[in-house]
GUMAR-489039 format. One record per residue: x negated, y negated, z negated of N, C-alpha, C in turn; residue in one letter; chain. Coordinates in nm, 2 decimals, decimal comma, padded with zeros to 4 digits. Layout:
BEGIN
<nc1->X nc2->Y nc3->Z cac1->X cac2->Y cac3->Z cc1->X cc2->Y cc3->Z residu->a chaine->A> .
...
% end
This chain:
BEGIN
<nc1->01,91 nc2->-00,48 nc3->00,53 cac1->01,80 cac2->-00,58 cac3->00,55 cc1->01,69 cc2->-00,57 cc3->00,45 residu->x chaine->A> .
<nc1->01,57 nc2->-00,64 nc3->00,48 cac1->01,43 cac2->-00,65 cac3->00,40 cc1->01,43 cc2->-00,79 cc3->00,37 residu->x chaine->A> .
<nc1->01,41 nc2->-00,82 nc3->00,26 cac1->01,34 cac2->-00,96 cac3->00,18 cc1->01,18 cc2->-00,93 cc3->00,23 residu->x chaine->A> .
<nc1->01,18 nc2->-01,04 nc3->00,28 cac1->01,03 cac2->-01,07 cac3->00,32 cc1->00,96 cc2->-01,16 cc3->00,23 residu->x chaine->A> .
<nc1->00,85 nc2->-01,12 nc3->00,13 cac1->00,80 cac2->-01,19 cac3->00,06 cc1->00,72 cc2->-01,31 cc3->00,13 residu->x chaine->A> .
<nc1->00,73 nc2->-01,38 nc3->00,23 cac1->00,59 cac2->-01,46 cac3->00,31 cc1->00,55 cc2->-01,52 cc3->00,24 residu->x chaine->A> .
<nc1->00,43 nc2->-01,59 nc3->00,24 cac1->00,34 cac2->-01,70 cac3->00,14 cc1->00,44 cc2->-01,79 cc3->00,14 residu->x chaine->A> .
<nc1->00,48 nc2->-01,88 nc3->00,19 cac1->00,57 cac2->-01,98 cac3->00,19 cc1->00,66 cc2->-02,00 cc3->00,13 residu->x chaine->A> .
<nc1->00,73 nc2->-01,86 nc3->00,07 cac1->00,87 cac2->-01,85 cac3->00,04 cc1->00,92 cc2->-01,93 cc3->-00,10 residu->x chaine->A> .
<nc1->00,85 nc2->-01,96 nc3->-00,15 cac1->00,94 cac2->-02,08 cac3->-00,26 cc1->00,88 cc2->-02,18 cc3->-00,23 residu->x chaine->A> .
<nc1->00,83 nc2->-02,21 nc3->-00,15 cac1->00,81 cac2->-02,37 cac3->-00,07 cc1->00,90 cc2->-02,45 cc3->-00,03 residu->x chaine->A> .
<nc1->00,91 nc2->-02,55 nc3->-00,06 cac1->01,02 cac2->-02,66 cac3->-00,02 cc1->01,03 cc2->-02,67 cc3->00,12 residu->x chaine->A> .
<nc1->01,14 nc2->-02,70 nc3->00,16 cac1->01,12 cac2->-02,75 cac3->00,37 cc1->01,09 cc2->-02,87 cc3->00,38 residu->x chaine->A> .
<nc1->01,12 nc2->-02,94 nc3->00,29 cac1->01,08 cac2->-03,06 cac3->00,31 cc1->01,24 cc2->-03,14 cc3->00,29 residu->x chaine->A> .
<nc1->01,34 nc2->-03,11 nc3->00,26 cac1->01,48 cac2->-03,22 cac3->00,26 cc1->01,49 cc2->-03,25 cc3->00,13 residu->x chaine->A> .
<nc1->01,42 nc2->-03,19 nc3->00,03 cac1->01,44 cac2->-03,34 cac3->-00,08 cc1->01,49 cc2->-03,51 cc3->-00,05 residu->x chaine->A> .
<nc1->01,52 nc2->-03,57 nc3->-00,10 cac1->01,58 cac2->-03,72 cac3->-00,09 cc1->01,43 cc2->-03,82 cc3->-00,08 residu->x chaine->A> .
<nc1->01,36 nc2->-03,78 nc3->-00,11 cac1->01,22 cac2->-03,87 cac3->-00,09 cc1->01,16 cc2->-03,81 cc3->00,00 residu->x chaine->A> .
<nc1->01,17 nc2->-03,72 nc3->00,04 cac1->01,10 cac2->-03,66 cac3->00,14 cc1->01,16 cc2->-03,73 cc3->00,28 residu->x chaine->A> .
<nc1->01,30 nc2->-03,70 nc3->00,33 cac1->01,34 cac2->-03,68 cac3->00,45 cc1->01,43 cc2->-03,84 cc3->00,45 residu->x chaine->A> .
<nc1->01,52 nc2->-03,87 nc3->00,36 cac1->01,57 cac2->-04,01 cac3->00,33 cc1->01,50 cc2->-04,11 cc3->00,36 residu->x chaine->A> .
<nc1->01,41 nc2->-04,14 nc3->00,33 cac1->01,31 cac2->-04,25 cac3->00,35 cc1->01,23 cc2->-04,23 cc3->00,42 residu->x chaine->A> .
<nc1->01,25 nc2->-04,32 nc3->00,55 cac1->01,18 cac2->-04,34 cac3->00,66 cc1->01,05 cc2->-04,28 cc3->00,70 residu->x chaine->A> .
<nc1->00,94 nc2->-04,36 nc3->00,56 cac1->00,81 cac2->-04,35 cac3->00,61 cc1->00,79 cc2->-04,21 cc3->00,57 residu->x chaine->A> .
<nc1->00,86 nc2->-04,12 nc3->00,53 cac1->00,86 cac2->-03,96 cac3->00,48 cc1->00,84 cc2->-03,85 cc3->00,53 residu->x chaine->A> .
<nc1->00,95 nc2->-03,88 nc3->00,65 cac1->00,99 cac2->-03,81 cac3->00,76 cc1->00,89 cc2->-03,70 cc3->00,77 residu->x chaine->A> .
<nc1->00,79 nc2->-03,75 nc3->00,79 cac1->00,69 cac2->-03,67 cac3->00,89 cc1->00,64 cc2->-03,53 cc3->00,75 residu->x chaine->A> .
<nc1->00,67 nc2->-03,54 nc3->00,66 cac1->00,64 cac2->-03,48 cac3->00,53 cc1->00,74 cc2->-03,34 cc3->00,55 residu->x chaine->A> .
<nc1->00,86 nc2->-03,38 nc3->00,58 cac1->00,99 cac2->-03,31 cac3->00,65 cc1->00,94 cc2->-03,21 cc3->00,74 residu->x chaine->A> .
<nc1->00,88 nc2->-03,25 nc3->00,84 cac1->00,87 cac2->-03,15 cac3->00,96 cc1->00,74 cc2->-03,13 cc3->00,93 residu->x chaine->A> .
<nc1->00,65 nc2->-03,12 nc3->00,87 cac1->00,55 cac2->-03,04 cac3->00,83 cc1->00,57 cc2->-02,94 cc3->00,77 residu->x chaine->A> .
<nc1->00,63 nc2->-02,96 nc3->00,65 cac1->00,69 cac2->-02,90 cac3->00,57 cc1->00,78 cc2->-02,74 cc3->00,61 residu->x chaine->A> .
<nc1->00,85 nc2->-02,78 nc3->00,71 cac1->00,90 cac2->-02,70 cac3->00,83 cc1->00,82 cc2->-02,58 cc3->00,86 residu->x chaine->A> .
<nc1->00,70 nc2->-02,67 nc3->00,92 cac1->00,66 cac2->-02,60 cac3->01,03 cc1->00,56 cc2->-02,53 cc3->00,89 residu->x chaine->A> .
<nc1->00,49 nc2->-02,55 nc3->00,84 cac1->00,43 cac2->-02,46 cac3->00,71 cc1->00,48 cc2->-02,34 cc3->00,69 residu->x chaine->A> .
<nc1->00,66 nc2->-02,39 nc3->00,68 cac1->00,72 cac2->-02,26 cac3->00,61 cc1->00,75 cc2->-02,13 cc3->00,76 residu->x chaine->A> .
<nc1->00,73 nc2->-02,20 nc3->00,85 cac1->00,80 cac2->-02,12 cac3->00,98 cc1->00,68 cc2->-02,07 cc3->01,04 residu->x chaine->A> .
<nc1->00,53 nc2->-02,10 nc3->01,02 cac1->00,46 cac2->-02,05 cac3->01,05 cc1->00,35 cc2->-01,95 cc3->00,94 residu->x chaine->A> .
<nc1->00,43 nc2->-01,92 nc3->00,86 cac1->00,38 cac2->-01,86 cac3->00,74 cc1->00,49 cc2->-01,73 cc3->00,76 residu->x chaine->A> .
<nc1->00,66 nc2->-01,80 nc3->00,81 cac1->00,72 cac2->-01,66 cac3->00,86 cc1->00,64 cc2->-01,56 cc3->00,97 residu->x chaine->A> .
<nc1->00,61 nc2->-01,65 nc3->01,08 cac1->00,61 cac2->-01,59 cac3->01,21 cc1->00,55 cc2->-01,48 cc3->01,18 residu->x chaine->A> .
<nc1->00,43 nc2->-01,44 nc3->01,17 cac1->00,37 cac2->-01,30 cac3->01,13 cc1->00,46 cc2->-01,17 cc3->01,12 residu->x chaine->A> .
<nc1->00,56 nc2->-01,21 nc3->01,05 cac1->00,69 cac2->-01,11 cac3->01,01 cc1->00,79 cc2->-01,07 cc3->01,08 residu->x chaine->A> .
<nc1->00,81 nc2->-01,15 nc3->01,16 cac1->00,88 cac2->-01,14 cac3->01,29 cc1->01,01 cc2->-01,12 cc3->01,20 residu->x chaine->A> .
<nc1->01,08 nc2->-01,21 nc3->01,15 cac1->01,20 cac2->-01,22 cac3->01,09 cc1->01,30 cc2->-01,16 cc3->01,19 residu->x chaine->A> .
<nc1->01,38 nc2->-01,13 nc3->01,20 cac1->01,53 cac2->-01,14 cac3->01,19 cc1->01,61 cc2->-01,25 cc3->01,22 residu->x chaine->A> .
<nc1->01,62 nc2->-01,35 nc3->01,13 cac1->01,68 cac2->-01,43 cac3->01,07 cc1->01,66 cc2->-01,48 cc3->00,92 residu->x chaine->A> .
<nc1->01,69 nc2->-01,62 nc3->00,89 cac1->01,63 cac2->-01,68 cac3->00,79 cc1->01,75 cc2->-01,70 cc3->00,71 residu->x chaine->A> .
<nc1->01,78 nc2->-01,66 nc3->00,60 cac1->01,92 cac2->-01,70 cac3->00,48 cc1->01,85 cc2->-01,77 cc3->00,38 residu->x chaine->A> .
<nc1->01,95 nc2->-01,90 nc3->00,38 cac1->01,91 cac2->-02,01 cac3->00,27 cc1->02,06 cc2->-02,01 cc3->00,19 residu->x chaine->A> .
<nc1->01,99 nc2->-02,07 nc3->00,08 cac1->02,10 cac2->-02,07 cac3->00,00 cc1->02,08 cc2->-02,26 cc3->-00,04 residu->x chaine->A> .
<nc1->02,05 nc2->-02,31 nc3->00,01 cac1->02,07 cac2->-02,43 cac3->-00,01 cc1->02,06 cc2->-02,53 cc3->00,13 residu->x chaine->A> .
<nc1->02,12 nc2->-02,62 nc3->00,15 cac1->02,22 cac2->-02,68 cac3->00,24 cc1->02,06 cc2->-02,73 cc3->00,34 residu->x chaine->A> .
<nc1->01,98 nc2->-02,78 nc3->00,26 cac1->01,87 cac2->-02,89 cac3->00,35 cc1->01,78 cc2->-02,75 cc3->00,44 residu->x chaine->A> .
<nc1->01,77 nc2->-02,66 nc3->00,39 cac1->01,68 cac2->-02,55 cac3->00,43 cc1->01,76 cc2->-02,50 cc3->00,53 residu->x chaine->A> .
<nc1->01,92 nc2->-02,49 nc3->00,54 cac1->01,97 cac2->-02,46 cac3->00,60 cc1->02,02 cc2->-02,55 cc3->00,77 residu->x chaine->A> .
<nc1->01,94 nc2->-02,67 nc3->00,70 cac1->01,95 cac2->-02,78 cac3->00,86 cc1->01,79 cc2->-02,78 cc3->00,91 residu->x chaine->A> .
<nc1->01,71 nc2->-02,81 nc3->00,81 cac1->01,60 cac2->-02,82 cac3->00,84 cc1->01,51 cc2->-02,73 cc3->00,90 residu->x chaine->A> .
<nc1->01,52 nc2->-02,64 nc3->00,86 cac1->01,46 cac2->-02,48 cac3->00,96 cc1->01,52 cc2->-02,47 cc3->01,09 residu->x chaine->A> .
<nc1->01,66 nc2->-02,48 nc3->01,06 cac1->01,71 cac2->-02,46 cac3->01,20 cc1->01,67 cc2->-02,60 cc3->01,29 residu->x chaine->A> .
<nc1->01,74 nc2->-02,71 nc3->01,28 cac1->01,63 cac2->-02,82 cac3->01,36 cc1->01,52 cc2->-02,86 cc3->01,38 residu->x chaine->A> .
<nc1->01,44 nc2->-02,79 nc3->01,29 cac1->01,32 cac2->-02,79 cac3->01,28 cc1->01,24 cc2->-02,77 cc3->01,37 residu->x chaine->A> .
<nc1->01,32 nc2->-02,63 nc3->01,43 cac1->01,28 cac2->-02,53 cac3->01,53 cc1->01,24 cc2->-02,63 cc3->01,66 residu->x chaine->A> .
<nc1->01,37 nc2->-02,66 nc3->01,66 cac1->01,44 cac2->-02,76 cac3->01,77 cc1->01,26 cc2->-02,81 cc3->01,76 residu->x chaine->A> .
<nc1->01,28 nc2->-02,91 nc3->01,66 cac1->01,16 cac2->-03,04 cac3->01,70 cc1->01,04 cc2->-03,02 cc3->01,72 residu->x chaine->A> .
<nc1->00,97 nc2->-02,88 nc3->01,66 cac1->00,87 cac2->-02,85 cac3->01,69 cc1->00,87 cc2->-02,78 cc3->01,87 residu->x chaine->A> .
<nc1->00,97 nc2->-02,68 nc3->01,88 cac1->00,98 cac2->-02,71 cac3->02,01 cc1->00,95 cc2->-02,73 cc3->02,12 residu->x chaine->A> .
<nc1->01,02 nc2->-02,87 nc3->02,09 cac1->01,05 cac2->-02,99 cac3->02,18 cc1->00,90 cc2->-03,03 cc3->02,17 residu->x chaine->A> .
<nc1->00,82 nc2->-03,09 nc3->02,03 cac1->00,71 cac2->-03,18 cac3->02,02 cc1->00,60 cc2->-03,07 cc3->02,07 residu->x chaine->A> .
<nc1->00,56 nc2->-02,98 nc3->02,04 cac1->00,45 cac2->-02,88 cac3->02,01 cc1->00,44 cc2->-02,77 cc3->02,13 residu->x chaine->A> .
<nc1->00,54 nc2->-02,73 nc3->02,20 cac1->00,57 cac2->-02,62 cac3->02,26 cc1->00,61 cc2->-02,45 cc3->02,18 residu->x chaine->A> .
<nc1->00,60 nc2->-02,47 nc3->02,04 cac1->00,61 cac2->-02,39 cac3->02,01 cc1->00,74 cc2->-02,30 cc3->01,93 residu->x chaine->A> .
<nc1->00,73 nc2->-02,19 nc3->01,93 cac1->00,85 cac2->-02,09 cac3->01,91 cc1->00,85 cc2->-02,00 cc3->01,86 residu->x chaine->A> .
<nc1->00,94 nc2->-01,99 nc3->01,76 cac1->00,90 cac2->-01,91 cac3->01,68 cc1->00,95 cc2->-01,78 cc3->01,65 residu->x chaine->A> .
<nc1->00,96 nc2->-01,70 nc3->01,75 cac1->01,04 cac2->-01,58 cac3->01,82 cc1->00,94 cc2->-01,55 cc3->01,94 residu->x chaine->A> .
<nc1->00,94 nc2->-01,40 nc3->02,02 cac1->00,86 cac2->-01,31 cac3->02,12 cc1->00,93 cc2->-01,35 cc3->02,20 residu->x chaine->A> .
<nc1->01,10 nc2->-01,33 nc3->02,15 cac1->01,16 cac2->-01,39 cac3->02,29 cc1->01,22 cc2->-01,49 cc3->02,33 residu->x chaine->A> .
<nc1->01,19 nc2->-01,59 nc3->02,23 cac1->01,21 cac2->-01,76 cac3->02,32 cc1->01,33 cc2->-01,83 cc3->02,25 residu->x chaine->A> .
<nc1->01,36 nc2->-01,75 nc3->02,15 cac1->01,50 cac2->-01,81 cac3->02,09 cc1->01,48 cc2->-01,89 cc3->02,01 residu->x chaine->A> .
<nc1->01,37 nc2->-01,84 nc3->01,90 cac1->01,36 cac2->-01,87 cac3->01,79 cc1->01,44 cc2->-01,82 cc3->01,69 residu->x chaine->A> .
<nc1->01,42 nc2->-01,82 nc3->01,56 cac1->01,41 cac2->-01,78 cac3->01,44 cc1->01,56 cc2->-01,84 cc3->01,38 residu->x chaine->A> .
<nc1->01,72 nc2->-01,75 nc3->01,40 cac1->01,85 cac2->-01,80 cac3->01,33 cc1->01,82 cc2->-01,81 cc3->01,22 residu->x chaine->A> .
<nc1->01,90 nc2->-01,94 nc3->01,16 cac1->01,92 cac2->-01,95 cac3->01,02 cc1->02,05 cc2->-01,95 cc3->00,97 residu->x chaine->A> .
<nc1->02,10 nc2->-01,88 nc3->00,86 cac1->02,20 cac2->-01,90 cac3->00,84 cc1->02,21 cc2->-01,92 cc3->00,67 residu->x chaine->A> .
<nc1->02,30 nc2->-01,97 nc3->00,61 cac1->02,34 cac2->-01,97 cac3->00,47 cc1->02,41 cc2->-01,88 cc3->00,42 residu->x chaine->A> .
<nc1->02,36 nc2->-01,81 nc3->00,31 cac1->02,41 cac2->-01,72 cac3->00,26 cc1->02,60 cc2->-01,67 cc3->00,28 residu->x chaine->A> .
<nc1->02,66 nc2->-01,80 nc3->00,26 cac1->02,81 cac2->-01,77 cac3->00,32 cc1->02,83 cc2->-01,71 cc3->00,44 residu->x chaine->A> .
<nc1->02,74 nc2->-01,81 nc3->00,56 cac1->02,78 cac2->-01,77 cac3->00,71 cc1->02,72 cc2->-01,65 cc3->00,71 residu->x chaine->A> .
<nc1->02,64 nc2->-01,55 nc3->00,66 cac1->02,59 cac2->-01,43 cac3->00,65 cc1->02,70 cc2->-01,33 cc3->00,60 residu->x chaine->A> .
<nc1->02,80 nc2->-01,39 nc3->00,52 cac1->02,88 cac2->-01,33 cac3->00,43 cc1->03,01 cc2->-01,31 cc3->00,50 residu->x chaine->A> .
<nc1->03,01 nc2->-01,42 nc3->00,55 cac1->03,17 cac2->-01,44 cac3->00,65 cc1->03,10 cc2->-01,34 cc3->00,78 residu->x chaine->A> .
<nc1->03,03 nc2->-01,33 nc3->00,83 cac1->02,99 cac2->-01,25 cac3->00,99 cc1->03,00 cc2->-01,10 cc3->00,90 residu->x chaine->A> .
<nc1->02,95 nc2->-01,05 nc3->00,79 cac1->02,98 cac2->-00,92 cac3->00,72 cc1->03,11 cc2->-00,87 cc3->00,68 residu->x chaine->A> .
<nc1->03,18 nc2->-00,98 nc3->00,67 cac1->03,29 cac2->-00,93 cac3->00,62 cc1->03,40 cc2->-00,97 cc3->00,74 residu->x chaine->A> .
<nc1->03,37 nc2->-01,01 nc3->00,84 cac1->03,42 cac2->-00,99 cac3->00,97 cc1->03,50 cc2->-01,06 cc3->01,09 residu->x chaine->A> .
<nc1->03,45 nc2->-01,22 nc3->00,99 cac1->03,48 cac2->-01,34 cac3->01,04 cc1->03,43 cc2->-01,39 cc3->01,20 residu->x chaine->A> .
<nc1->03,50 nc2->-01,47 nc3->01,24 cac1->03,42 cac2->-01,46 cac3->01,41 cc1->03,36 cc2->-01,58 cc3->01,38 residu->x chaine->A> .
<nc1->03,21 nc2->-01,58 nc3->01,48 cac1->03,10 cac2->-01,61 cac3->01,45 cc1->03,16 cc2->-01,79 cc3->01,47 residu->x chaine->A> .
<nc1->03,23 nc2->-01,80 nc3->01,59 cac1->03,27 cac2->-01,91 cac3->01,61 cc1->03,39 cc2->-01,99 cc3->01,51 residu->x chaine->A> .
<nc1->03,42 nc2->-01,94 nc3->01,42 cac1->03,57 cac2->-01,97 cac3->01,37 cc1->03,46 cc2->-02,01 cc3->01,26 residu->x chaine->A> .
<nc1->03,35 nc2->-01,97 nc3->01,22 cac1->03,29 cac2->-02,02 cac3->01,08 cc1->03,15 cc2->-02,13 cc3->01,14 residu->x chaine->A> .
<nc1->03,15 nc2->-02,15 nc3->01,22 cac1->03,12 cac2->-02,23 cac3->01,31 cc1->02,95 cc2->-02,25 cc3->01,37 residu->x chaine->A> .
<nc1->02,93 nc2->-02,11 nc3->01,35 cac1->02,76 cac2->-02,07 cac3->01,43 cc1->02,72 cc2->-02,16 cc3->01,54 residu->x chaine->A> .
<nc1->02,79 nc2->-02,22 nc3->01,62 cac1->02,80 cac2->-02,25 cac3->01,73 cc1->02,72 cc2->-02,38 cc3->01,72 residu->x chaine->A> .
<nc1->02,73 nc2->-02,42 nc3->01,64 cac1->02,68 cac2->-02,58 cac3->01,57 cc1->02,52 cc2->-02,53 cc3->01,54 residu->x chaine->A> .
<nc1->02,46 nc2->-02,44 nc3->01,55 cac1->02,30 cac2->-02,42 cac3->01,51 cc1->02,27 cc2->-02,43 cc3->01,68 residu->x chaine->A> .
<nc1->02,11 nc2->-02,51 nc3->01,62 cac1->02,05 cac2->-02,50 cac3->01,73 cc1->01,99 cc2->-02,40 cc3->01,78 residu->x chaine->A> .
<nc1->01,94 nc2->-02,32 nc3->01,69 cac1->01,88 cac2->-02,19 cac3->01,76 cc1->02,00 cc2->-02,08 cc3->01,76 residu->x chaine->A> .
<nc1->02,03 nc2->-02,05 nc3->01,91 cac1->02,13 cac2->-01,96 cac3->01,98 cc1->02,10 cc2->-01,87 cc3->01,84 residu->x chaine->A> .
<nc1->02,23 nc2->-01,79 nc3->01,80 cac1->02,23 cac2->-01,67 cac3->01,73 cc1->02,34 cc2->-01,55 cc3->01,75 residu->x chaine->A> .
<nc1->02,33 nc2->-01,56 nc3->01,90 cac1->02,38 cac2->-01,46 cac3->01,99 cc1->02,27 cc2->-01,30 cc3->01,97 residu->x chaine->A> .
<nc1->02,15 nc2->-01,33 nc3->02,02 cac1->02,08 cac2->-01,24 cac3->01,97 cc1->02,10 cc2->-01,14 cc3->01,87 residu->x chaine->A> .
<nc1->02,10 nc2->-01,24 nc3->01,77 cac1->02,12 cac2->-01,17 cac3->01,60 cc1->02,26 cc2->-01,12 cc3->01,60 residu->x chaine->A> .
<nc1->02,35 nc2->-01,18 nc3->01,67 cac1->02,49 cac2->-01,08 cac3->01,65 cc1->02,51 cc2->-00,96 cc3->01,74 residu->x chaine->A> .
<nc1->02,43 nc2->-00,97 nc3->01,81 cac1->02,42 cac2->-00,88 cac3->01,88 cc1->02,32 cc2->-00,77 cc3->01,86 residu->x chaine->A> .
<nc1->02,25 nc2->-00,75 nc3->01,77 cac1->02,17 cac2->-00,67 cac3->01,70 cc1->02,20 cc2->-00,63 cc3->01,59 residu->x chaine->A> .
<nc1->02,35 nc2->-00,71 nc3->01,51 cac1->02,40 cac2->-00,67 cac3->01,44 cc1->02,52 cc2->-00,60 cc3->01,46 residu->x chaine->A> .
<nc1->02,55 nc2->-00,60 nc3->01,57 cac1->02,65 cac2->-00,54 cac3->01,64 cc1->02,77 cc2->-00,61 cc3->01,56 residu->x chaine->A> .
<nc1->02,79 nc2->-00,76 nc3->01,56 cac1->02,88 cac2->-00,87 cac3->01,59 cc1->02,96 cc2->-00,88 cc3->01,71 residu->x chaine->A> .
<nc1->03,10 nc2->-00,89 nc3->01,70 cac1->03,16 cac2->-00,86 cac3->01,85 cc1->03,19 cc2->-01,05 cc3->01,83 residu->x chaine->A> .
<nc1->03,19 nc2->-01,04 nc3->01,97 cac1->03,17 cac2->-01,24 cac3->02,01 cc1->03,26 cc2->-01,24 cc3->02,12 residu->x chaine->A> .
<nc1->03,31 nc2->-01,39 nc3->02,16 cac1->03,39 cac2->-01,38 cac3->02,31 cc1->03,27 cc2->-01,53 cc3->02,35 residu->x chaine->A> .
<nc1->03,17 nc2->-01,50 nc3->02,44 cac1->03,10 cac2->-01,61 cac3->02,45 cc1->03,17 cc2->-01,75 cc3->02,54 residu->x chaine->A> .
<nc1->03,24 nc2->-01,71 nc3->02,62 cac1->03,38 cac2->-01,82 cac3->02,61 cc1->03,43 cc2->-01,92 cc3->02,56 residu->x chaine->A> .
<nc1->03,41 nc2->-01,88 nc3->02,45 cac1->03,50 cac2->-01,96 cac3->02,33 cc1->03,39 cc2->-01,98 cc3->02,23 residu->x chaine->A> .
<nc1->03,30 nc2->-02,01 nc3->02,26 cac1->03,17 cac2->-02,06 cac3->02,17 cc1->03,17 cc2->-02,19 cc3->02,14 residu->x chaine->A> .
<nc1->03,21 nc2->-02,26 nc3->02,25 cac1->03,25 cac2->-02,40 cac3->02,22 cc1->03,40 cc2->-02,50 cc3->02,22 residu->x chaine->A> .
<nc1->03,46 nc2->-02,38 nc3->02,16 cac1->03,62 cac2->-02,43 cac3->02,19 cc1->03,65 cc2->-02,41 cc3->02,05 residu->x chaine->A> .
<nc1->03,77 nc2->-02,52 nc3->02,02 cac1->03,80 cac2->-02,53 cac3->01,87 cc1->03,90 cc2->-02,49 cc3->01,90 residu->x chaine->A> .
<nc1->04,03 nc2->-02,46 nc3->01,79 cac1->04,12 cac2->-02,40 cac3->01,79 cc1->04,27 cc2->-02,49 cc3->01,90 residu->x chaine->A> .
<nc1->04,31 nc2->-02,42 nc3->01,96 cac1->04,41 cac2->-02,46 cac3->02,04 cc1->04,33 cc2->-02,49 cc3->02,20 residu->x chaine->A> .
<nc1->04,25 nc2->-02,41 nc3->02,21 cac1->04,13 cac2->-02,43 cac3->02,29 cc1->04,08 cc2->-02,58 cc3->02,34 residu->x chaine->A> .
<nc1->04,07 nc2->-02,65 nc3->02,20 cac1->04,01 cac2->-02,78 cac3->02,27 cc1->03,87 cc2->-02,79 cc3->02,24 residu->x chaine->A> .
<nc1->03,82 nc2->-02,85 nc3->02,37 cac1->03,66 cac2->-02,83 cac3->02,36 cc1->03,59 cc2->-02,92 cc3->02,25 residu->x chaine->A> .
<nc1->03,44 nc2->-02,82 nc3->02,19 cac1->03,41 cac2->-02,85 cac3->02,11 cc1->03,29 cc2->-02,99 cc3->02,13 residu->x chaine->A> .
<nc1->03,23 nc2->-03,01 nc3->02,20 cac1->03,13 cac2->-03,04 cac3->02,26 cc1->03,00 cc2->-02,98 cc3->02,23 residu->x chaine->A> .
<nc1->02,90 nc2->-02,97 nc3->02,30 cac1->02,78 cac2->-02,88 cac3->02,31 cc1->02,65 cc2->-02,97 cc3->02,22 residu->x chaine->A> .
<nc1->02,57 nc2->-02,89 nc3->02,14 cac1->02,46 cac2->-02,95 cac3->02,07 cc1->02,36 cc2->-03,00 cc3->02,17 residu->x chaine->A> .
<nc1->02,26 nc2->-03,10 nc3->02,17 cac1->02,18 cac2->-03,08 cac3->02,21 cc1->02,09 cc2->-02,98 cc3->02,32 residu->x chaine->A> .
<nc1->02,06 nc2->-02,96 nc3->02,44 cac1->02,02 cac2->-02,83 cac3->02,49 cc1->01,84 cc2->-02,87 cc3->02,47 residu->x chaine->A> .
<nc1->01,77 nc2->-02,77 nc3->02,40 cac1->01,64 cac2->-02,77 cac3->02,40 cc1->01,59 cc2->-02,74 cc3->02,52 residu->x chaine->A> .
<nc1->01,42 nc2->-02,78 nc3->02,56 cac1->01,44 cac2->-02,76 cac3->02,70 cc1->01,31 cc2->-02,63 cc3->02,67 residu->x chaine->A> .
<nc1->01,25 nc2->-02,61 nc3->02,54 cac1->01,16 cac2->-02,52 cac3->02,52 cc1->01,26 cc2->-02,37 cc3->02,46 residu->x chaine->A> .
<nc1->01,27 nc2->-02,42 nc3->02,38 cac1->01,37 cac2->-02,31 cac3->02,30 cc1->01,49 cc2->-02,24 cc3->02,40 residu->x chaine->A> .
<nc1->01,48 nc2->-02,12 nc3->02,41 cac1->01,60 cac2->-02,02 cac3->02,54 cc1->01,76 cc2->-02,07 cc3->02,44 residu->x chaine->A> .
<nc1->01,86 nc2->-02,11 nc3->02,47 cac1->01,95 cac2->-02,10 cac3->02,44 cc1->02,06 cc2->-02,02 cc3->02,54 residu->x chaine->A> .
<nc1->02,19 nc2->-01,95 nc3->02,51 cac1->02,25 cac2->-01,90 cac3->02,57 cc1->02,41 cc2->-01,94 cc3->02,55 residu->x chaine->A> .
% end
């Protein structure tokens, strides 16, 4: 893979505790987002690795809310832009199933990306916890393609 230098890249997402915690902040949050994801787009990522937990909810839901509010997407083909944390990147490398470390739980499908990484999946069982009991389904976006 490529490190993509984008303008954005040591920019905050916005999940500091005064940012996203307090109410009247919010909106600081999803700017902040959409700054950093529209500063990617150009680049046509791949996928996004954070190494810290709020970047790692906030990009990904982010996606979702701009979405939803804006119509917009930040992918050619409708997915949007996976994020994952340097571990979930580590465990899918070293050969962990995508569902057992629990991919399934992001909002933007990252079926694509395992499949471009040539990640073997049982899409089946995407939402089934162990002893096949169901996991229940996230949110379905109605802009964003999920699979």
């Amino acid at each position: 893979g490529e490190v993509i230098d984008y303008p954005e890249r040591r920019h905050c997402c916005g999940f500091g505790f005064r940012q996203y915690f307090i109410k009247a902040n919010r909106g600081y949050t999803f700017s902040s987002v959409k700054k950093k994801l529209d500063s990617m787009q150009p680049y046509s990522p791949d996928l996004i690795v954070t190494n810290c937990p709020g970047c790692n909810v906030f990009l990904d839901k982010g996606q979702y809310v701009i979405s939803e509010q804006e119509g917009i997407v930040y992918d050619e083909n409708g997915y949007g832009i996976p994020v994952l944390s340097s571990e979930e990147l580590a465990g899918l490398v070293l050969g962990f199933d995508p569902w057992d470390i629990g991919l399934q739980v992001h909002q933007v499908s990252v079926e694509p990306l395992l499949d471009k990484m040539g990640v073997e999946y049982e899409p089946e069982k995407k939402y089934m916890g162990k002893e096949n009991i169901p996991l229940g389904r996230p949110l379905q976006p109605t802009v964003l393609k999920t699979i």
